[in-house]
DRENSEVEX-269776 format. One line per 5 residues: number of its first residue (from 1); their letters; for each residue x, y, z of N, C-alpha, C. Coordinates in pm, whole numbers, padded with zeros to 5 digits, always signed. Atoms other than C-alpha are relative to their C-alpha. Layout:
REM residues N
NUM> a> X Y Z X Y Z X Y Z | ...
This chain:
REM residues 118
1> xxxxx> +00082 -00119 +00000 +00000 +00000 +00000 +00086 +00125 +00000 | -00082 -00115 -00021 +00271 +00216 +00078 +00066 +00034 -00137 | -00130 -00002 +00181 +00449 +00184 -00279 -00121 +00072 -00083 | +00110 -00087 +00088 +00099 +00306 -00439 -00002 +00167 +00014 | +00025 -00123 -00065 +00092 +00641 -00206 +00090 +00084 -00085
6> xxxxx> -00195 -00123 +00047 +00506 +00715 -00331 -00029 +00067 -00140 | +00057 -00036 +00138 +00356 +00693 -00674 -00064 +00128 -00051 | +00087 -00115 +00039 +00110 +00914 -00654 +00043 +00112 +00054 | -00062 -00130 -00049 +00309 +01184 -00420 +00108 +00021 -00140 | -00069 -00052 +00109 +00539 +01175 -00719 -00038 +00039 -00111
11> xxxxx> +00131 -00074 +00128 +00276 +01217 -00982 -00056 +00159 +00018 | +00044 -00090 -00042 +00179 +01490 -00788 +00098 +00136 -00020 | -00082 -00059 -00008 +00511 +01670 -00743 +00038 +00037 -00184 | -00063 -00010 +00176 +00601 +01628 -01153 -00101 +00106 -00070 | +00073 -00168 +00065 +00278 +01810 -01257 +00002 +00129 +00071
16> xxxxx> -00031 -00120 -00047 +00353 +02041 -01029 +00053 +00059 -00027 | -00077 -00066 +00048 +00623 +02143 -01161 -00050 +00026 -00161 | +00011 -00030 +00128 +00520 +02081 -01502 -00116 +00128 -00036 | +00102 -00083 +00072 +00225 +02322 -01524 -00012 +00137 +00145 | +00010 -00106 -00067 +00358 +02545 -01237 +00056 +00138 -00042
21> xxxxx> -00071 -00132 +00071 +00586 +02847 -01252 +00103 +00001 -00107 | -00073 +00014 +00129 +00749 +02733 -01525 -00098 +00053 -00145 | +00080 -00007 +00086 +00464 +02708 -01739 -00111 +00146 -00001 | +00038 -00147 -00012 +00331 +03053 -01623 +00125 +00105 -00056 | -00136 -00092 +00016 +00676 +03205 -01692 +00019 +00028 -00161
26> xxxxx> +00018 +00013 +00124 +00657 +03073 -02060 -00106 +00071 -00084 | +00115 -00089 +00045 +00319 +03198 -02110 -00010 +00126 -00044 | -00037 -00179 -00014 +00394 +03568 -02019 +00084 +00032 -00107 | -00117 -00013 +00103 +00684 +03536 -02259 -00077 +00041 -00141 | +00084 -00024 +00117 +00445 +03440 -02545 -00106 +00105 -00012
31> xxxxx> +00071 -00083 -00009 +00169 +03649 -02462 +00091 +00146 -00015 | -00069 -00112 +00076 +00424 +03949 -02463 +00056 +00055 -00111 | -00071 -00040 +00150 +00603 +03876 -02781 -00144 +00011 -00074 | +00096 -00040 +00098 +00243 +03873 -02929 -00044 +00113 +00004 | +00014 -00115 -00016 +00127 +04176 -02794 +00138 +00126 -00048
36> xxxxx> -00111 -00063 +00071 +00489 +04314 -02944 -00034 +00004 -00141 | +00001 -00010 +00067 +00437 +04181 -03260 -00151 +00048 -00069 | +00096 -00088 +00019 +00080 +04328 -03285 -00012 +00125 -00008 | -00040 -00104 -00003 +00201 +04632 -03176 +00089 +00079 -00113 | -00059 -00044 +00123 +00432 +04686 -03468 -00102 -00015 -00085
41> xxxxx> +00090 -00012 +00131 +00181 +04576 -03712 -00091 +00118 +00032 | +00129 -00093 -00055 -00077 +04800 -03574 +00097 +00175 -00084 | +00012 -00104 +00043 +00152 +05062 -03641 +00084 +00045 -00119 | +00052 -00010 +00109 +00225 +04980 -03962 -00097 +00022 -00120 | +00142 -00008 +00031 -00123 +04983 -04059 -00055 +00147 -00035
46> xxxxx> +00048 -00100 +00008 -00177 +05356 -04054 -00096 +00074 -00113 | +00060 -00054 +00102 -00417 +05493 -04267 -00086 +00131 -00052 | +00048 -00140 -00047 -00487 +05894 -04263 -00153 +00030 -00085 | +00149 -00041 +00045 -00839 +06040 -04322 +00073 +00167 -00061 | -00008 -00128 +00036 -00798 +06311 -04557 -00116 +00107 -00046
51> xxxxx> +00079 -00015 +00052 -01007 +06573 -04612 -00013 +00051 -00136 | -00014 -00052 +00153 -01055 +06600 -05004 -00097 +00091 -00077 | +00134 -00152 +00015 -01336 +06856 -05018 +00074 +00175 -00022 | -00052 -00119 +00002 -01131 +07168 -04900 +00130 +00008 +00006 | -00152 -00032 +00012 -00803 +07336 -04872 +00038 +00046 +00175
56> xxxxx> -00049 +00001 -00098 -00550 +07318 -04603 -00017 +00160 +00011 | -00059 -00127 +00017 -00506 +07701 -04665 +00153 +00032 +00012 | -00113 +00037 +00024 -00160 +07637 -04778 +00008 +00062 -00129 | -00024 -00032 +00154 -00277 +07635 -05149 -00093 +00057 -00022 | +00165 -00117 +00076 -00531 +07877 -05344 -00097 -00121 -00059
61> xxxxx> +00133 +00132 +00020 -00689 +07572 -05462 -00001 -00137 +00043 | +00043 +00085 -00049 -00807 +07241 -05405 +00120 -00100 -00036 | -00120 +00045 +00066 -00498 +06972 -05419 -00049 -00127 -00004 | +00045 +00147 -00061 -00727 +06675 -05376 +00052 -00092 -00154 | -00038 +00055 +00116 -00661 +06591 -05766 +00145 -00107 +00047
66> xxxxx> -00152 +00060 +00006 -00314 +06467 -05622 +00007 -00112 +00128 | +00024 +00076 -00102 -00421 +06280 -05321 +00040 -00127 +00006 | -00073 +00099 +00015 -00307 +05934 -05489 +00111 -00005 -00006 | -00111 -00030 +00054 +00016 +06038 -05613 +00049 +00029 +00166 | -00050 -00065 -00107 +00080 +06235 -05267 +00025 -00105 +00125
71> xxxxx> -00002 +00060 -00085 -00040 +05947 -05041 +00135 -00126 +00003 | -00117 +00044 +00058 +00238 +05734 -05217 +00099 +00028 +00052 | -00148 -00053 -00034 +00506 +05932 -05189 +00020 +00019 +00129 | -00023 -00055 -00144 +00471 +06023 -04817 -00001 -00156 +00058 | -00073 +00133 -00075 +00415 +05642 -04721 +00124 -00058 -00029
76> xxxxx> -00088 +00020 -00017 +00730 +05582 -04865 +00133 +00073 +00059 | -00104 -00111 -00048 +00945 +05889 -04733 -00030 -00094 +00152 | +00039 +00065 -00094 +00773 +05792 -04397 +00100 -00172 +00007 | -00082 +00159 -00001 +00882 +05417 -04452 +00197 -00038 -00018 | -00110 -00030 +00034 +01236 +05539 -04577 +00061 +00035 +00147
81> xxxxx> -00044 -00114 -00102 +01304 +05753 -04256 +00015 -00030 +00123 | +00028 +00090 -00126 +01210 +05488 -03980 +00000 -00135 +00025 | +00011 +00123 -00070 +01248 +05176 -03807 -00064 -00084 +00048 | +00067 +00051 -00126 +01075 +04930 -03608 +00023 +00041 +00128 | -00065 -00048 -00151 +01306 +05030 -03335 -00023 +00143 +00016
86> xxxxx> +00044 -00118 -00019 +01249 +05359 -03375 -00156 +00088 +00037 | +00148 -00030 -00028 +00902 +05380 -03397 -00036 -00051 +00124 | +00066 +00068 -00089 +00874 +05157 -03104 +00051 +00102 +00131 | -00067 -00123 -00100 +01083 +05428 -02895 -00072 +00079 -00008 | +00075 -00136 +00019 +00934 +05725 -03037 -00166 -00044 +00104
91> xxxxx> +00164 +00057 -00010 +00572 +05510 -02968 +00003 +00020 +00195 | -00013 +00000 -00164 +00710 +05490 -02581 -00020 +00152 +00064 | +00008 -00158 -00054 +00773 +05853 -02539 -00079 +00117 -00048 | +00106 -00136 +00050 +00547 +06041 -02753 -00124 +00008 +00127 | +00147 -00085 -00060 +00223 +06217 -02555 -00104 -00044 -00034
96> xxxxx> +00083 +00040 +00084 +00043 +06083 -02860 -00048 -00142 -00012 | -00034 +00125 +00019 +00145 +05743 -02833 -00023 -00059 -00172 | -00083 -00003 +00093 +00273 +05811 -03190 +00098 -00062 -00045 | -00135 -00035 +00030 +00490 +05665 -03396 +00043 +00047 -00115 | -00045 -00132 +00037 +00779 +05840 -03582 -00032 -00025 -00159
101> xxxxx> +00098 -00001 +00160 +00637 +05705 -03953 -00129 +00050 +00040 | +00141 -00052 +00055 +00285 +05830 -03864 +00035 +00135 +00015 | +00002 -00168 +00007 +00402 +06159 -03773 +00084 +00059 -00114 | -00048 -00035 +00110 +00625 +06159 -04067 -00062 +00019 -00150 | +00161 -00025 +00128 +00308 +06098 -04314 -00043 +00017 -00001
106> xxxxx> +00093 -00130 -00011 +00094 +06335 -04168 +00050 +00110 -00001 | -00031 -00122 -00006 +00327 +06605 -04160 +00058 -00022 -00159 | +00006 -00004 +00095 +00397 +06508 -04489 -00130 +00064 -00092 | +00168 -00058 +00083 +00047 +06524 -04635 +00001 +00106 +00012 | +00009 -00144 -00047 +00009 +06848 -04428 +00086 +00085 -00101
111> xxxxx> -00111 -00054 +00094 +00326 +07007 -04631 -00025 -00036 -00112 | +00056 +00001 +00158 +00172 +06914 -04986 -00116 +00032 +00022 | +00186 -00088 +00061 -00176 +07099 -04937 -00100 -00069 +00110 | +00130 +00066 +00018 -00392 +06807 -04777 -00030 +00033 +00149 | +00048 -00014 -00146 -00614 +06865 -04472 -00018 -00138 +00091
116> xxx> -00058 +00181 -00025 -00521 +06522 -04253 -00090 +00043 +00139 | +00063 +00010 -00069 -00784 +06482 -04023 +00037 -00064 +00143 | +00012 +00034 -00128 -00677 +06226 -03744 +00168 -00023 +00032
């Protein structure tokens, strides 16, 4: 009877370990790198609301004609100019919780005519 008990105190002790703070420790790990790698995509993703009705009051007329051409060129300046690592810094310390490609392709837009809403 006694040899059955050892068994099972050792059965006991193994999942213990196996699904204790080990297996919480691992978790957190994954769960953080996903919430990382969400976090970059997310702010890749950006996608500005422009308004193509009126004028920034920049230009005497309306620049919306260029709005394809413009949105182009600024996601790649933007994309040229920044990092993951950078953005993920900037993203830490901005006010805005910004990062430094979205503020680089809205102040883009802004500086060719377009009124950039958000």
């Amino acid at each position: 009877m006694r040899q059955s008990s050892d068994r099972t105190l050792i059965n006991i002790i193994r999942n213990s370990l196996r699904f204790g703070y080990i297996g919480i420790g691992q978790s957190f790990r994954k769960t953080l790198l996903i919430i990382i790698i969400f976090s970059a995509l997310a702010s890749c993703a950006y996608k500005p609301v422009v308004d193509t009705g009126g004028r920034s009051g920049t230009f005497k007329s309306d620049r919306a004609s260029e709005i394809t051409n413009d949105l182009q060129h600024c996601k790649k300046i933007a994309k040229d100019n920044s990092s993951l690592i950078e953005d993920f810094s900037y993203w830490l310390w901005s006010p805005n919780a910004e990062t430094k490609s979205k503020v680089i392709y809205k102040k883009c837009l802004t500086n060719r005519g377009h009124s950039v809403l958000n």
